[in-house]
C-alpha positions in Angstrom: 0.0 0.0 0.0 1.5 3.3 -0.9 1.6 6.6 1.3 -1.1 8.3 -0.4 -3.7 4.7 0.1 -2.6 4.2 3.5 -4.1 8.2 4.8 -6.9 7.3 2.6 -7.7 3.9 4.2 -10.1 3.8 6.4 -8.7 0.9 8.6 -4.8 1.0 9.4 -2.8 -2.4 8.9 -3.2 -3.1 12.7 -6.9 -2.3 13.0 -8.2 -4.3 10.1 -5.9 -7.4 11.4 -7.9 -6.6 14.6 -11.0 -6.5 13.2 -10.9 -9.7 10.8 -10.1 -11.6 13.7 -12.8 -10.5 15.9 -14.8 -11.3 13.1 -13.3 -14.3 12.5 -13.9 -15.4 16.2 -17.7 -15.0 16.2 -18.4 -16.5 12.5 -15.7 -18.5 11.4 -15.4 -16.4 7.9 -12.3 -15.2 7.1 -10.7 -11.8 5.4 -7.7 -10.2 5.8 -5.6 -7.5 3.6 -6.5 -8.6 0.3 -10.3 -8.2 1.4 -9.5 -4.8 2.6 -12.0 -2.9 -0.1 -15.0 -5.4 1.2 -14.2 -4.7 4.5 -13.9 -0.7 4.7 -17.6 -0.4 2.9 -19.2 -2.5 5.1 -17.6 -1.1 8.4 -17.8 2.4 6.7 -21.7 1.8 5.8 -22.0 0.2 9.9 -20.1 3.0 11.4 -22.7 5.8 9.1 -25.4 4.2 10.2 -24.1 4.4 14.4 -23.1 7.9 13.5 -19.6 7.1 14.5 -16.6 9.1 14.1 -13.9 7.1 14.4 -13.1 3.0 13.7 -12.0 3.4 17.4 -15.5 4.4 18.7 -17.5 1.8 16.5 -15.0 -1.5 17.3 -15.5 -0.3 21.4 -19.0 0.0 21.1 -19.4 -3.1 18.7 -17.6 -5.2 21.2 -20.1 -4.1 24.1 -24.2 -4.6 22.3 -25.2 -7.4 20.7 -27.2 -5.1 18.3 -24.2 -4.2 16.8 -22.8 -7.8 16.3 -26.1 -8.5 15.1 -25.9 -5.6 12.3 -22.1 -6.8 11.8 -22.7 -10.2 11.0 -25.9 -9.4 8.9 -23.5 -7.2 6.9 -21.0 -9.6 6.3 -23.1 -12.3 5.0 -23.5 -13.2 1.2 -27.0 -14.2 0.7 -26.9 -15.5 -3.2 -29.7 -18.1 -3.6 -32.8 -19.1 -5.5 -35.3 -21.5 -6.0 -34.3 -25.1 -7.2 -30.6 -24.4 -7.1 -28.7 -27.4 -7.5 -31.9 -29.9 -7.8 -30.1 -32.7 -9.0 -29.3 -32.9 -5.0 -33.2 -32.5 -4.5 -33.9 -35.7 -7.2 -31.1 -37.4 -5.3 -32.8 -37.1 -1.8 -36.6 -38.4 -2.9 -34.7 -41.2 -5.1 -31.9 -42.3 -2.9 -31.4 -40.6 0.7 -35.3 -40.8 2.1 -36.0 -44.3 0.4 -32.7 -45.6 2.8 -33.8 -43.6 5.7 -37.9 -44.9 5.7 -36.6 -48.4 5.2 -35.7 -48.4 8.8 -38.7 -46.4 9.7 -42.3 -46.8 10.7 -45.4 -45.0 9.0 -45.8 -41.4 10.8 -42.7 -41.6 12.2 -40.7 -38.1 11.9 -37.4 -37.3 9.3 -35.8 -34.0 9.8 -34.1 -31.7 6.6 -31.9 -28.9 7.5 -30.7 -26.5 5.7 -28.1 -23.9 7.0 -27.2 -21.7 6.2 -31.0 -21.1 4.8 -30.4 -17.5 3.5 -33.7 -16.2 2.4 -35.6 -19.2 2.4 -35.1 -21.0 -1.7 -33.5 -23.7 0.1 -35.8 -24.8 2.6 -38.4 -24.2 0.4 -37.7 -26.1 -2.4 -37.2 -28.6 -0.4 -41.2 -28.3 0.8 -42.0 -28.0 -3.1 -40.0 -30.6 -4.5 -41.3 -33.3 -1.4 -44.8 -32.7 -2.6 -44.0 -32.4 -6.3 -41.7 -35.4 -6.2 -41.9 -38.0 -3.0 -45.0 -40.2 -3.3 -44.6 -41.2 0.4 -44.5 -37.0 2.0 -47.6 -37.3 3.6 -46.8 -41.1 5.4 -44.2 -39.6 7.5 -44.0 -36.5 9.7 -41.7 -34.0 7.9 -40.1 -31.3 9.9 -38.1 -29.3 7.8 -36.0 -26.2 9.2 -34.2 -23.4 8.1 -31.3 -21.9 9.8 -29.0 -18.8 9.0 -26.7 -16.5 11.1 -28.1 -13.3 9.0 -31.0 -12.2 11.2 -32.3 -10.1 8.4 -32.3 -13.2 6.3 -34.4 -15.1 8.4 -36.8 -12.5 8.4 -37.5 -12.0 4.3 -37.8 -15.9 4.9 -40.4 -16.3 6.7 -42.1 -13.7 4.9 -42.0 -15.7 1.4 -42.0 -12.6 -1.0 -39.4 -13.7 -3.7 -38.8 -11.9 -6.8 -38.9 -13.1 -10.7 -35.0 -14.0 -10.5 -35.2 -16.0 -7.4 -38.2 -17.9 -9.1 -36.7 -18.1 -12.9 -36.0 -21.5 -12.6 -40.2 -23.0 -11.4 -42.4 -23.6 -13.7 -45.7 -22.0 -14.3 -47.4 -24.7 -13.2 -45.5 -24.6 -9.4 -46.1 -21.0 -9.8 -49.6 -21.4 -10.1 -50.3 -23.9 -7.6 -47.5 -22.6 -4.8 -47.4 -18.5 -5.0 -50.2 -15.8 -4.7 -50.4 -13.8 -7.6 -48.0 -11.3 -8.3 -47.3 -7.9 -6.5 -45.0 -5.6 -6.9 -43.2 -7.4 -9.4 -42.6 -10.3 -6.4 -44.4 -13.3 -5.5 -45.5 -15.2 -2.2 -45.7 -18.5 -1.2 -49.2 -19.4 -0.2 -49.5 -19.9 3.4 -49.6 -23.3 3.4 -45.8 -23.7 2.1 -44.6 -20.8 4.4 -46.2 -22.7 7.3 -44.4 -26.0 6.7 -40.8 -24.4 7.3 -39.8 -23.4 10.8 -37.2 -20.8 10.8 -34.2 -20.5 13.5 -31.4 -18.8 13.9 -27.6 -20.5 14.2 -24.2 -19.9 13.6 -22.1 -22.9 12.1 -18.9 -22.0 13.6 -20.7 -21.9 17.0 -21.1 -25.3 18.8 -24.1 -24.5 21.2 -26.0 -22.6 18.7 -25.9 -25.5 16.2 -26.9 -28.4 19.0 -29.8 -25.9 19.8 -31.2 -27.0 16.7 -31.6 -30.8 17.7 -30.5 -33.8 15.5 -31.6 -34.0 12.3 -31.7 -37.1 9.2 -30.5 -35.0 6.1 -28.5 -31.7 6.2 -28.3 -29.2 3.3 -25.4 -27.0 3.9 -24.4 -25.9 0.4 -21.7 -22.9 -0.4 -20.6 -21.5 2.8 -17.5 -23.7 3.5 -15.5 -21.8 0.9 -15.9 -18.9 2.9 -13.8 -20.5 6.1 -10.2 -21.3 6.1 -9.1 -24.9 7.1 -9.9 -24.3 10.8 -12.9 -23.3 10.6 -14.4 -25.8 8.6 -13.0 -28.4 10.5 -15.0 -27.1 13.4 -17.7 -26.3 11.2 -17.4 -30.5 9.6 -17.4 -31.2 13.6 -20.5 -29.6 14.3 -22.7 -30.9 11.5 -21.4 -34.2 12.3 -22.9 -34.5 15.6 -25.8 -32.7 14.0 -26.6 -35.3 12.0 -28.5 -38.6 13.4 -26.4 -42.1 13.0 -27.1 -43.1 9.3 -27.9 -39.3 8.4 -26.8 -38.0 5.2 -24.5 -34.4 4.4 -25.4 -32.2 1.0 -22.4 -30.2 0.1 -22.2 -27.9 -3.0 -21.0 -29.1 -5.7 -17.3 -26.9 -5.4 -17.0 -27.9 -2.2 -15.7 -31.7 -0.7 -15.8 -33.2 2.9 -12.6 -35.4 2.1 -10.7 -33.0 2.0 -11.7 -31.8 5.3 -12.8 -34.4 7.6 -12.3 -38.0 7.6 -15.4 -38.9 9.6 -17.9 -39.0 6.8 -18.6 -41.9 4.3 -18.3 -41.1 0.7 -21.6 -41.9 -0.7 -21.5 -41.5 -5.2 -25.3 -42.2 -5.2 -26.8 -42.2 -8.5 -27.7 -38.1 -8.9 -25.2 -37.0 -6.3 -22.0 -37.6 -4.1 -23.1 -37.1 -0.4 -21.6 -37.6 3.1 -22.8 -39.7 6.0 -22.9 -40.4 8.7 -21.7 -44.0 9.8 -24.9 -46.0 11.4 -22.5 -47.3 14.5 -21.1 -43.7 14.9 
């Protein structure tokens, strides 16, 4: 950085190494120098917003109100989703996963989805869609499904359901007519029904408690976050869905991103429409 960049900067060399780490402490994501532009927006845009004058004044005060980790974490997030995103995984789970998981199962009994981080809410909802579109068997079993994300704002457009034409590009007009209101505003809404079979939570993968808040569950969508962590942190993160997974409970990854290369205690499953990870039955 020259003379000129480093007056301009709005973080000095010691102060963003500060700051990354704090950050990286609470979420598990991880920037540093050559993420410095990212980083001075949001903190500028955060420190606006507080009215603050000085990084000095925001960091003490960010330290001290969970609002403000709240508003930090919310702005740190990369919520870039839509609706049937990666469905081969969805074909995969109504043709492979659930069939193994019922088979040891009794009518009525309950299977638990996850996804998390849920974002906005495509995930989880697909999910709900491509259950009733696709899985003869949805209504012989008691289906919880959950979404969970660390971005509080997130959570909250989920629950709401209003998604615009790009997040929907990808349904057809027949699950448009059957699963949305009408249009408004150029967005559309789930109908109640669909909204209602999602329960939304909030969690933080790199956070141990906040994930075994959420109770065990039989398949686990977490797509796309773990190239945001460095090596530590997705070992912790590879730790914690582990043990939130049931024995014999299966792992969804995106499809840039590889559990062998970071944990050994999954089994490689190359199922017919997907590799996933499980969970061993005796572990």
């Amino acid at each position: 950085m020259s003379g000129a960049e480093a007056q301009q900067a709005l973080l000095g060399s010691g102060e963003l190494e500060r700051f990354c780490a704090f950050l990286y402490r609470q979420t598990g994501m991880s920037y540093g120098e050559g993420k410095r532009y990212f980083v001075e927006r949001r903190v500028a845009e955060l420190m606006a917003r507080r009215g603050d004058a000085s990084f000095a004044a925001y960091f003490a005060a960010l330290r001290l109100d969970a609002r403000e980790m709240e508003a930090l974490i919310n702005a740190f997030t990369i919520n870039e989703t839509y609706f049937y995103r990666e469905d081969h995984q969805f074909a995969c789970l109504v043709r492979s996963i659930l069939p193994e998981l019922v088979a040891r199962r009794g009518p009525g009994d309950m299977v638990r989805l996850w996804s998390v981080p849920c974002s906005t809410g495509e995930e989880p909802y697909s999910l709900a869609l491509w259950l009733l579109e696709n899985w003869p068997l949805v209504d012989a079993y008691n289906v919880e499904i959950v979404g969970s994300d660390i971005d509080t704002r997130a959570i909250e457009a989920a629950r709401a359901g209003l998604y615009s034409e790009r997040s929907t590009a990808r349904l057809s007009q027949g699950l448009l007519a059957a699963y949305f209101e009408a249009p408004a505003d150029e967005r559309r809404r789930l109908i109640a029904d669909i909204r209602e079979s999602v329960t939304f939570t909030a969690a933080n993968l790199f956070d141990a408690g906040s994930m075994a808040a959420q109770g065990r569950f039989d398949v686990v969508f977490c797509r796309n976050v773990l190239i945001y962590f460095d090596d530590a942190s997705r070992l912790a993160a590879a730790d914690h869905l582990y043990r939130a997974l049931n024995p014999g409970g299966f792992l969804c990854l995106g499809h840039t991103e590889s559990m062998v290369r970071i944990s050994d205690r999954f089994a490689v499953r190359r199922l017919p429409d997907a590799i996933v990870y499980q969970r061993p039955l005796d572990a």
